[in-house]
Jmol script that loads the backbone (N, CA, C; Angstrom):
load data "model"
ATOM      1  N   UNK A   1     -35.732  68.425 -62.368  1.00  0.00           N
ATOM      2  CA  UNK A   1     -35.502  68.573 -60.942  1.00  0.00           C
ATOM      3  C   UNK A   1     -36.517  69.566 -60.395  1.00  0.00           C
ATOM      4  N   UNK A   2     -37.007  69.464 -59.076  1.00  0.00           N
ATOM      5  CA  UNK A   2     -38.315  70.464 -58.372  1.00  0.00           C
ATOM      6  C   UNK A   2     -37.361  71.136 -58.660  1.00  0.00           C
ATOM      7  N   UNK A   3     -38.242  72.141 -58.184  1.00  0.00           N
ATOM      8  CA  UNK A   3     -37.898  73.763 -57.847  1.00  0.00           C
ATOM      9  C   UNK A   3     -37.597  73.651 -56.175  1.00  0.00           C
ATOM     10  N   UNK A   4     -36.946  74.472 -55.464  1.00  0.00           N
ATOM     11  CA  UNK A   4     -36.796  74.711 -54.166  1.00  0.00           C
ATOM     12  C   UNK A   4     -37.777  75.412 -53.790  1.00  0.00           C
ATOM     13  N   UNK A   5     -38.937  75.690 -52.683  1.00  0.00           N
ATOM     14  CA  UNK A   5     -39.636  76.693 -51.967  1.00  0.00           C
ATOM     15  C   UNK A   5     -38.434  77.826 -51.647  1.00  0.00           C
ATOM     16  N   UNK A   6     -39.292  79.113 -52.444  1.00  0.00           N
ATOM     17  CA  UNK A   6     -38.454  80.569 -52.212  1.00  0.00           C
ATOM     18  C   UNK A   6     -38.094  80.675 -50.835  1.00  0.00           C
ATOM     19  N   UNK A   7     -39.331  80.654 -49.953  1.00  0.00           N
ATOM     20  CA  UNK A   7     -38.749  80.695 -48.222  1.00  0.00           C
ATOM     21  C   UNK A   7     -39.991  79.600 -47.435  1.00  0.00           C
ATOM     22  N   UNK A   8     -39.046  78.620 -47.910  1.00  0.00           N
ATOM     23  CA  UNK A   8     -39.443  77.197 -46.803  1.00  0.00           C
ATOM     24  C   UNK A   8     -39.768  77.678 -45.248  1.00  0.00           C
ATOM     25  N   UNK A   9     -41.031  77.203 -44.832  1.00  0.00           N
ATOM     26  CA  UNK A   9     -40.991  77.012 -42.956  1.00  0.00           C
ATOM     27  C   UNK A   9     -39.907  76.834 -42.474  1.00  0.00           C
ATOM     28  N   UNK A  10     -39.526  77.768 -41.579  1.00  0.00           N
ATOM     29  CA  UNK A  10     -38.861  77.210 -40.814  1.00  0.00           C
ATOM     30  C   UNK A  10     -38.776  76.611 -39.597  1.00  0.00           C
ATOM     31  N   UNK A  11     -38.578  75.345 -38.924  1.00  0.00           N
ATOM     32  CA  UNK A  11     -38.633  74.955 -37.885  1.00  0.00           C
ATOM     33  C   UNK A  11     -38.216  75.159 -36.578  1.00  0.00           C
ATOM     34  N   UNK A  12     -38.456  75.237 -35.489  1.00  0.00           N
ATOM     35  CA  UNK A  12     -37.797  75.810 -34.013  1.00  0.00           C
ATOM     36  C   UNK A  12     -36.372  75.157 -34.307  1.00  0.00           C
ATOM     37  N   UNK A  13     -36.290  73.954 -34.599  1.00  0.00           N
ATOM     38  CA  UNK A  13     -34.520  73.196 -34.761  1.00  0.00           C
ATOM     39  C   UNK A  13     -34.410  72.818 -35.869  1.00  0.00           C
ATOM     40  N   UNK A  14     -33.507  73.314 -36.495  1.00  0.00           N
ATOM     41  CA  UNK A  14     -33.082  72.434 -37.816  1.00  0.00           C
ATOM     42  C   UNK A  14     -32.781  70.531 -37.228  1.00  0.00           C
ATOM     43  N   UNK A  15     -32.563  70.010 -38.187  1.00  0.00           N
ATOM     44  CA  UNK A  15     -31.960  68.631 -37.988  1.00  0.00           C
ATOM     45  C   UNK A  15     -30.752  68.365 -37.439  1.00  0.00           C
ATOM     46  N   UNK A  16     -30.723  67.213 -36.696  1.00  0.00           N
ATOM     47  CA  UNK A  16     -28.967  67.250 -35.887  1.00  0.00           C
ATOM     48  C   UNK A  16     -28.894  65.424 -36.477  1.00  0.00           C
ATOM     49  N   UNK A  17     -30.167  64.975 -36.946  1.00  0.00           N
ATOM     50  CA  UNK A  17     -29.267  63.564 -37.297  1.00  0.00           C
ATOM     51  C   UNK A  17     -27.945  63.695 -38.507  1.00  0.00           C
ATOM     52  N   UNK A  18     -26.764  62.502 -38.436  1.00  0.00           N
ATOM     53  CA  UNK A  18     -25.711  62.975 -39.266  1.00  0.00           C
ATOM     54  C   UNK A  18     -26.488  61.970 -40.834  1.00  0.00           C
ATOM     55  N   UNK A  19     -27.384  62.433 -41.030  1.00  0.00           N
ATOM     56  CA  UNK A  19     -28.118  61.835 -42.275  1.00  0.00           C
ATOM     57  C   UNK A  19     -28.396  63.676 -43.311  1.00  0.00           C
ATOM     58  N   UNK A  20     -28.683  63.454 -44.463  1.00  0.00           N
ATOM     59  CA  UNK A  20     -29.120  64.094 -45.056  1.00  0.00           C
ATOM     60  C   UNK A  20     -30.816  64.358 -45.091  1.00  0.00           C
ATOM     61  N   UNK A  21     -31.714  65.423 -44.595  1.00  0.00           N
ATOM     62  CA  UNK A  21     -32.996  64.892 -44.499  1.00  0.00           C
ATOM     63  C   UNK A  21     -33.440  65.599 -45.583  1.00  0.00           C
ATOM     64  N   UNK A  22     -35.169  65.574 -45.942  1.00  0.00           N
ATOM     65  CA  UNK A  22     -35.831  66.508 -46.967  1.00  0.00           C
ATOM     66  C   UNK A  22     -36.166  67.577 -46.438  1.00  0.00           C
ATOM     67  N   UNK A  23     -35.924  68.163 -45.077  1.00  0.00           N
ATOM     68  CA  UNK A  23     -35.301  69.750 -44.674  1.00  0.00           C
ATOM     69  C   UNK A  23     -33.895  69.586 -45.433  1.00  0.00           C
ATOM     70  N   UNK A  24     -33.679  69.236 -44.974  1.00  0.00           N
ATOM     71  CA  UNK A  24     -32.197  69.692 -45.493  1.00  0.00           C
ATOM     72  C   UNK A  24     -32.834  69.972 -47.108  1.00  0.00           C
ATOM     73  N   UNK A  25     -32.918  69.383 -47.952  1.00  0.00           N
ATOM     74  CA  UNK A  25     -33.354  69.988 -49.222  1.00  0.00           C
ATOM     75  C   UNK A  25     -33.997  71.309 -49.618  1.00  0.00           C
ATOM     76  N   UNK A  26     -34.769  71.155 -48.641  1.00  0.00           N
ATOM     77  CA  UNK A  26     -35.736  72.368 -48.798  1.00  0.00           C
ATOM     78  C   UNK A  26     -35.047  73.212 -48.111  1.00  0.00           C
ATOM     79  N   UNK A  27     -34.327  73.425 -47.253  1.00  0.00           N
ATOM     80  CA  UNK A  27     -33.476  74.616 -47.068  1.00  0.00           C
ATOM     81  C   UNK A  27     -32.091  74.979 -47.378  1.00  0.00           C
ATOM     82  N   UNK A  28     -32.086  74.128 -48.485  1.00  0.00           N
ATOM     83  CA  UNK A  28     -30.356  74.803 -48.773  1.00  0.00           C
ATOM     84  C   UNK A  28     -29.779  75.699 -49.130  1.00  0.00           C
ATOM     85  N   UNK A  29     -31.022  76.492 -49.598  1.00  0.00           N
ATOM     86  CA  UNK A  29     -30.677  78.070 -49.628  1.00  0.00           C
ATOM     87  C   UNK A  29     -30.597  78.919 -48.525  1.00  0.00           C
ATOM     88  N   UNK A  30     -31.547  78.112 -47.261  1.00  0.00           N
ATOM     89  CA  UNK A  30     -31.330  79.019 -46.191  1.00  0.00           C
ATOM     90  C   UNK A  30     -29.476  78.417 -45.191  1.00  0.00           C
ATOM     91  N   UNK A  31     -28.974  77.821 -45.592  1.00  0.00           N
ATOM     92  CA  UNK A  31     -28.160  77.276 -45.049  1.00  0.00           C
ATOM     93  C   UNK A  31     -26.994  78.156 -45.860  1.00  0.00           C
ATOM     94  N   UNK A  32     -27.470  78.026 -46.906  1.00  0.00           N
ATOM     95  CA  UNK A  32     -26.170  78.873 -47.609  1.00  0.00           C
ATOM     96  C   UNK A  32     -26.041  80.712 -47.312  1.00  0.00           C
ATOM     97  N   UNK A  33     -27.510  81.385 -47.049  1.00  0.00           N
ATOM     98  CA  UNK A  33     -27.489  82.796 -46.579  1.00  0.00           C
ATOM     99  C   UNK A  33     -27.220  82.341 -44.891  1.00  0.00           C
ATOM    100  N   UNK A  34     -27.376  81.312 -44.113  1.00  0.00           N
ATOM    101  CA  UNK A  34     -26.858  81.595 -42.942  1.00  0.00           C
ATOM    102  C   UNK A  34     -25.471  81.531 -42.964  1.00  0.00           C
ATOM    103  N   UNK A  35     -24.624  80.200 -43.794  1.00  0.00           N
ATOM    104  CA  UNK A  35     -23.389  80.858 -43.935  1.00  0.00           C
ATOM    105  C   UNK A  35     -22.782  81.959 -44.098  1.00  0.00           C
ATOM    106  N   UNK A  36     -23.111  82.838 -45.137  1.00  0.00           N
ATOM    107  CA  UNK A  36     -22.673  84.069 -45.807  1.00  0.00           C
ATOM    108  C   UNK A  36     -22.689  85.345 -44.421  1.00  0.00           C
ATOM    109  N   UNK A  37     -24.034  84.845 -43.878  1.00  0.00           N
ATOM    110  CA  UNK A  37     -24.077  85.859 -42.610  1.00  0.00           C
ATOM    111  C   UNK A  37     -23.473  85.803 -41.433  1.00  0.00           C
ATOM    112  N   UNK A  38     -22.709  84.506 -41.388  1.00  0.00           N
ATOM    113  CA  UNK A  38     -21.927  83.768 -39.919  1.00  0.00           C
ATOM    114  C   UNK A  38     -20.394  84.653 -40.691  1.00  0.00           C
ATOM    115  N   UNK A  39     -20.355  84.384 -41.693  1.00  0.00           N
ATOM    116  CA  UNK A  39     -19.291  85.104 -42.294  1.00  0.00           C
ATOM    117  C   UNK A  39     -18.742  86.578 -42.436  1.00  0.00           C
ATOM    118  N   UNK A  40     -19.954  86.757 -42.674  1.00  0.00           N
ATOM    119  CA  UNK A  40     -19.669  88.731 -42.095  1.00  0.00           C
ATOM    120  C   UNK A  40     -20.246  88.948 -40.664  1.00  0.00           C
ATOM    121  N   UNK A  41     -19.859  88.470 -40.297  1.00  0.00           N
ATOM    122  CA  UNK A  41     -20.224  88.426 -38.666  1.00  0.00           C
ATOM    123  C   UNK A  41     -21.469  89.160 -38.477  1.00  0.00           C
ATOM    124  N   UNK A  42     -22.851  88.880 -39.183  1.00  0.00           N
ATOM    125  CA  UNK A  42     -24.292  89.129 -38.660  1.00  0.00           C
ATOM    126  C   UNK A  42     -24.282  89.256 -37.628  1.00  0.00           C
ATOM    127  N   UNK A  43     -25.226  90.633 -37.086  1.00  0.00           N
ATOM    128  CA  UNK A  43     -25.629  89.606 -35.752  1.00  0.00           C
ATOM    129  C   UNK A  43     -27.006  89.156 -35.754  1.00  0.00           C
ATOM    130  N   UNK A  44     -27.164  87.748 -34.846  1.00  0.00           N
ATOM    131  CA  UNK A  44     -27.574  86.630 -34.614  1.00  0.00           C
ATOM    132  C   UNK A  44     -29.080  87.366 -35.350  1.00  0.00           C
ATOM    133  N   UNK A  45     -29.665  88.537 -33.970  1.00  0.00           N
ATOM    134  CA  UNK A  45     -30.704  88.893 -34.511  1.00  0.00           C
ATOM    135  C   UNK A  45     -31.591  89.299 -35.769  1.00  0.00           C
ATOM    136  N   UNK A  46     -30.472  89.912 -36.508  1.00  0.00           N
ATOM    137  CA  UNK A  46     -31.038  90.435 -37.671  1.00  0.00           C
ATOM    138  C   UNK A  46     -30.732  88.931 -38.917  1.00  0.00           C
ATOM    139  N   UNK A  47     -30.142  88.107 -38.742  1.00  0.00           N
ATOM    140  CA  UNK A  47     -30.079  86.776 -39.013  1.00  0.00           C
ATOM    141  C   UNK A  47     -31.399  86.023 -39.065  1.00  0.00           C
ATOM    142  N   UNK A  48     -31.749  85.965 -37.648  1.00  0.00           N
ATOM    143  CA  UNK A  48     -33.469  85.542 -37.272  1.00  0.00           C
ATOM    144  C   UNK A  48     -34.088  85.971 -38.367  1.00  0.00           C
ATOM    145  N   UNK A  49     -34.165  87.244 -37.804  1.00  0.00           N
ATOM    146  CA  UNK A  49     -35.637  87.883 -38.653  1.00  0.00           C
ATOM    147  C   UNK A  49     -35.269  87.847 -39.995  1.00  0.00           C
ATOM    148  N   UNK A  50     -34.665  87.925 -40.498  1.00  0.00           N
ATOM    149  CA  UNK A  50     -34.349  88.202 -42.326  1.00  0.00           C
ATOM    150  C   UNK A  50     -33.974  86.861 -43.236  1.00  0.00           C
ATOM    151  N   UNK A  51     -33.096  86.538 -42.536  1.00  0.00           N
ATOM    152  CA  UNK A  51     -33.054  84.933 -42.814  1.00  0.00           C
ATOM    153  C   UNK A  51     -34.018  83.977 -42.825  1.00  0.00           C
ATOM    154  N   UNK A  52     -34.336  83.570 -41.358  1.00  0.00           N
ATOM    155  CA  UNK A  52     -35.498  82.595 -40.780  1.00  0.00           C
ATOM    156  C   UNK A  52     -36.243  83.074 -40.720  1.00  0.00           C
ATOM    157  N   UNK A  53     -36.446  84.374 -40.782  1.00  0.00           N
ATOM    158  CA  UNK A  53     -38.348  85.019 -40.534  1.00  0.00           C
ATOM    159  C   UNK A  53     -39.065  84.357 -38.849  1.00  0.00           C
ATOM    160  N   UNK A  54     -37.959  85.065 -38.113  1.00  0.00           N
ATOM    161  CA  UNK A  54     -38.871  84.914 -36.336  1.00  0.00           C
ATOM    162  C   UNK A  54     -38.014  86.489 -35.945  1.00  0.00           C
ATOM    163  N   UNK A  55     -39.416  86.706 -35.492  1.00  0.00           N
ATOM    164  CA  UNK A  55     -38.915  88.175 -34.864  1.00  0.00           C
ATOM    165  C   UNK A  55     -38.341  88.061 -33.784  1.00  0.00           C
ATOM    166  N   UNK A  56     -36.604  88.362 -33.579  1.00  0.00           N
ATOM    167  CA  UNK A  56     -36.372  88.012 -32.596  1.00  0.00           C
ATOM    168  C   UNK A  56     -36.757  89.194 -31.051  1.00  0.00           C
ATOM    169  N   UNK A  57     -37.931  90.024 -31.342  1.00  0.00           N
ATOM    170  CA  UNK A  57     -37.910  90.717 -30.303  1.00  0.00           C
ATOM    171  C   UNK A  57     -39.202  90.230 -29.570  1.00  0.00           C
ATOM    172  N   UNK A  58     -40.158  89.689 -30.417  1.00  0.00           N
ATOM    173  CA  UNK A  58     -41.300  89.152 -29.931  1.00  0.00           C
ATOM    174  C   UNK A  58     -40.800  87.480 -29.538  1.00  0.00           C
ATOM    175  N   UNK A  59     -40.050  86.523 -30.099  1.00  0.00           N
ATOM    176  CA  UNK A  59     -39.872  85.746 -29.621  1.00  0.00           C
ATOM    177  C   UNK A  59     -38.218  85.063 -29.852  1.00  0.00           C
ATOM    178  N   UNK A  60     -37.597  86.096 -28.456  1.00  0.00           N
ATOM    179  CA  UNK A  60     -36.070  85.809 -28.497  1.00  0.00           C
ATOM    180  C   UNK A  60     -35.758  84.277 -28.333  1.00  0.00           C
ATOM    181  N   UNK A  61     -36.794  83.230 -27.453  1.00  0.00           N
ATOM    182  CA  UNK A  61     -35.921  82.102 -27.276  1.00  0.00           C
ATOM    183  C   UNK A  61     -36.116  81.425 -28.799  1.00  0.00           C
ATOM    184  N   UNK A  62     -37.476  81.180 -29.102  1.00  0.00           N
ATOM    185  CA  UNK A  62     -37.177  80.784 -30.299  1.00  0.00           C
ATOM    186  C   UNK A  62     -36.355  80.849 -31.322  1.00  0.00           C
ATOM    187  N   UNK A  63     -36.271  82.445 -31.579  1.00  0.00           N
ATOM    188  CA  UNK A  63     -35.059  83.300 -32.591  1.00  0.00           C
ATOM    189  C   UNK A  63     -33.668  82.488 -32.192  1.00  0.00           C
ATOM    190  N   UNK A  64     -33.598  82.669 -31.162  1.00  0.00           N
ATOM    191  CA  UNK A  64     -31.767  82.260 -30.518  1.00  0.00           C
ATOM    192  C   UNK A  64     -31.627  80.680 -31.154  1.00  0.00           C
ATOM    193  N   UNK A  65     -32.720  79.840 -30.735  1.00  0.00           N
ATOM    194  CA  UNK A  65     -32.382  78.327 -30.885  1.00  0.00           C
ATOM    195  C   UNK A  65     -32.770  77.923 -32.292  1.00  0.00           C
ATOM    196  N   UNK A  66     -33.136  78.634 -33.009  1.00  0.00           N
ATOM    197  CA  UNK A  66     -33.444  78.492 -34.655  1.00  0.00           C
ATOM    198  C   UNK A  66     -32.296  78.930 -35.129  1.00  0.00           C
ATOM    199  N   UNK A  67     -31.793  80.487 -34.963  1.00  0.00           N
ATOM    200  CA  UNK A  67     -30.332  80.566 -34.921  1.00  0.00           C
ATOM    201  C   UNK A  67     -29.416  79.694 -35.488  1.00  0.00           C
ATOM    202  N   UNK A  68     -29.264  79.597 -33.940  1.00  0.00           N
ATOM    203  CA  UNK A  68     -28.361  78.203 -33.502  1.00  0.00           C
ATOM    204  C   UNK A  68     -28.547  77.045 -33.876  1.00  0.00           C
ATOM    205  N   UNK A  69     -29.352  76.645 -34.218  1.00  0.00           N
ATOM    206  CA  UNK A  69     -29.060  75.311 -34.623  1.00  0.00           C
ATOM    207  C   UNK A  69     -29.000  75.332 -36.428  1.00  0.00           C
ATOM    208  N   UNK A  70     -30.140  76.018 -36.604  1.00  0.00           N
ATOM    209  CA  UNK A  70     -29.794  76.383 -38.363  1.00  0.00           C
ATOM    210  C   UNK A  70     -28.147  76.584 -38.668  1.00  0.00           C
ATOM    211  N   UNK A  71     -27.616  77.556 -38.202  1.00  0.00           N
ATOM    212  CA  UNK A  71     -26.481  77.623 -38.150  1.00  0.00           C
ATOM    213  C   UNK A  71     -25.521  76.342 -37.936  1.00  0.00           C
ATOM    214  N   UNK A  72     -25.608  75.409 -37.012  1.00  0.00           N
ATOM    215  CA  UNK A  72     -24.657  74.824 -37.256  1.00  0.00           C
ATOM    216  C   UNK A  72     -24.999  73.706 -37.852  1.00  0.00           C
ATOM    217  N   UNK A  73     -26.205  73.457 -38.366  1.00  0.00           N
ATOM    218  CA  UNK A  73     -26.381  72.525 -39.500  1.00  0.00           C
ATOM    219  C   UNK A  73     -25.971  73.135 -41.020  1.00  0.00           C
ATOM    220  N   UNK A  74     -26.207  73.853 -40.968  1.00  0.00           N
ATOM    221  CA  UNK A  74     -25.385  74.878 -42.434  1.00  0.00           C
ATOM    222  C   UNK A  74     -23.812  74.219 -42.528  1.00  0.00           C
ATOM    223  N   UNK A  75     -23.318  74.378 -41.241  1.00  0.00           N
ATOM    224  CA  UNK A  75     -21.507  74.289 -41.086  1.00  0.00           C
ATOM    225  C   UNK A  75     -21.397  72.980 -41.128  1.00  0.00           C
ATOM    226  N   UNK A  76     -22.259  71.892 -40.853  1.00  0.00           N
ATOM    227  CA  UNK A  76     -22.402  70.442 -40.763  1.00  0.00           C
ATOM    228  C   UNK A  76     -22.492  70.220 -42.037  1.00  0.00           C
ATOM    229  N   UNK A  77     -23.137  70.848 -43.192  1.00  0.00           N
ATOM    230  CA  UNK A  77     -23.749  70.227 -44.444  1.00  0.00           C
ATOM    231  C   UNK A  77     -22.018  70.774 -45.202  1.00  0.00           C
ATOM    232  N   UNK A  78     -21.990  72.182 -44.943  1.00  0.00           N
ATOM    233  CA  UNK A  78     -20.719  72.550 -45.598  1.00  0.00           C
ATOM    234  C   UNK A  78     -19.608  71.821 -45.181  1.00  0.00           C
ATOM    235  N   UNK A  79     -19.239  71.149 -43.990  1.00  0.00           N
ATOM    236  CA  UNK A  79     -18.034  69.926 -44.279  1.00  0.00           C
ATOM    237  C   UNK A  79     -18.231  68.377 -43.918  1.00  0.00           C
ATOM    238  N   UNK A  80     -19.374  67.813 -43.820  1.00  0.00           N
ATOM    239  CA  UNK A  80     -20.303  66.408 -43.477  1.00  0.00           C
ATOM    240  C   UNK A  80     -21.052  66.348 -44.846  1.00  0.00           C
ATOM    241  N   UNK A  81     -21.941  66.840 -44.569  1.00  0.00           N
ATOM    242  CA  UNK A  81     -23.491  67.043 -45.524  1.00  0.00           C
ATOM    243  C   UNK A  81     -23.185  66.503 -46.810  1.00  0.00           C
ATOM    244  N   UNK A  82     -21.954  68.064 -47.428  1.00  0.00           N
ATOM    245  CA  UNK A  82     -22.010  67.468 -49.163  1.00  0.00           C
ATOM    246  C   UNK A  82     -21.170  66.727 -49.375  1.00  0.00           C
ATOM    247  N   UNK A  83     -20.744  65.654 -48.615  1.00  0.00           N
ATOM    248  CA  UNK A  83     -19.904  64.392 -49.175  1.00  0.00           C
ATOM    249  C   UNK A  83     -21.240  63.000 -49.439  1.00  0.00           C
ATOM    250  N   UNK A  84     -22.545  63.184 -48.496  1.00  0.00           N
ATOM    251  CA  UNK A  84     -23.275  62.303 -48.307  1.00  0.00           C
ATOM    252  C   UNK A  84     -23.743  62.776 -49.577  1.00  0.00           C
ATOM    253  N   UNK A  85     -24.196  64.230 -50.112  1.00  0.00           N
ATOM    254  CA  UNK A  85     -25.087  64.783 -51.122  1.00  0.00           C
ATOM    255  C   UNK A  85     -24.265  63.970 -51.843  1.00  0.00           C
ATOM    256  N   UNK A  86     -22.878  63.994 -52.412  1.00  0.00           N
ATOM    257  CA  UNK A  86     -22.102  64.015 -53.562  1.00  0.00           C
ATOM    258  C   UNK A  86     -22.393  62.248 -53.835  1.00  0.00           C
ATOM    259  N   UNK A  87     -22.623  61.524 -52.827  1.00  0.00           N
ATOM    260  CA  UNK A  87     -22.408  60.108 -53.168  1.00  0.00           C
ATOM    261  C   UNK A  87     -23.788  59.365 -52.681  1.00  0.00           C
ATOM    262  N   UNK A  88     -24.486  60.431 -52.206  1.00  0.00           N
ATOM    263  CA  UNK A  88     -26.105  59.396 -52.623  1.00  0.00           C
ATOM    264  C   UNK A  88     -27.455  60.328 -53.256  1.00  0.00           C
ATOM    265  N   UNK A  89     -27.207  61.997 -53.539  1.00  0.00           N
ATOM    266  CA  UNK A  89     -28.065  62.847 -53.995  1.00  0.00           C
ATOM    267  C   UNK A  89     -28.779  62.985 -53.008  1.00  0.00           C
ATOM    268  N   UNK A  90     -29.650  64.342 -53.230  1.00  0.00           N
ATOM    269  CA  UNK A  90     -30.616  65.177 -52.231  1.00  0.00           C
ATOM    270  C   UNK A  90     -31.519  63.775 -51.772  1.00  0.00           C
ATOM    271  N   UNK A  91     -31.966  63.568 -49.980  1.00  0.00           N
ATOM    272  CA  UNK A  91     -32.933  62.865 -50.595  1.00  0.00           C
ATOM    273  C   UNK A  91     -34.497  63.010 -50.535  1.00  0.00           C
ATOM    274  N   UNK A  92     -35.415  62.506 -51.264  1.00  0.00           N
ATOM    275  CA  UNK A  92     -36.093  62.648 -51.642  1.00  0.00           C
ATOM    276  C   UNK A  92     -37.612  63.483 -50.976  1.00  0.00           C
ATOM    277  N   UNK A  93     -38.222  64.074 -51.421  1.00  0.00           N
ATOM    278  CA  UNK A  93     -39.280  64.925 -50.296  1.00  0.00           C
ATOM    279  C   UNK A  93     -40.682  63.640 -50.394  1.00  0.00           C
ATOM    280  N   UNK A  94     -41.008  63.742 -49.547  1.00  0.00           N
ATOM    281  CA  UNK A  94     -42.406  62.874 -48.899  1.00  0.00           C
ATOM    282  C   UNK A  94     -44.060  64.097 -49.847  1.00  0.00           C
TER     283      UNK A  94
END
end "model"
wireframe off; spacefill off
backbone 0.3
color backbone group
C-alpha cells in the first residue's frame, strides 16, 4: 500500500461530491486531526494554520472556507465516507 503525503496541499475547498475522491485519500490524516480539533473545541484559527497550513491572519477568507469545508468533509467521511471506504476501498490516485 503507498504511503500517505506527511502534509498533502491543501485546497481552498475540500470535496462536497457524496463519492469518495483521491483527496479524500490523501488527506485522511488531515480529516482525522480536524476531527480531534472540532472536538476540543479548537479555535477555527489556530486549526487553519497548524492543521491546513493558511495563515489565517494574512489570508482570513481563505483560512475560514478551508476550515469549513475541510471540516465538514471530515464529519461526512466519519458517518457517509467509511461505509463507501468499507465496501469499495480508497480510490485510487491518478
Amino acid at each position: 500500500m503507498p504511503e500517505m503525503p506527511p502534509n498533502p496541499e491543501v485546497a481552498d475547498t475540500a470535496p462536497a461530491e457524496d463519492i469518495l475522491t483521491p483527496y479524500d485519500r490523501e488527506h485522511a490524516v488531515t480529516y482525522m486531526r480536524m476531527l480531534d480539533a472540532d472536538a476540543e473545541s479548537a479555535n477555527w484559527r489556530e486549526v487553519a494554520e497548524v492543521v491546513l497550513g493558511i495563515n489565517p491572519l494574512r489570508e482570513r477568507d481563505r483560512a475560514r472556507q478551508a476550515y469549513e469545508t475541510h471540516l465538514a468533509r471530515a464529519k461526512w467521511m466519519s458517518n457517509r465516507g467509511y461505509k463507501l471506504l468499507l465496501k469499495h476501498g480508497w480510490p485510487v490516485s491518478n
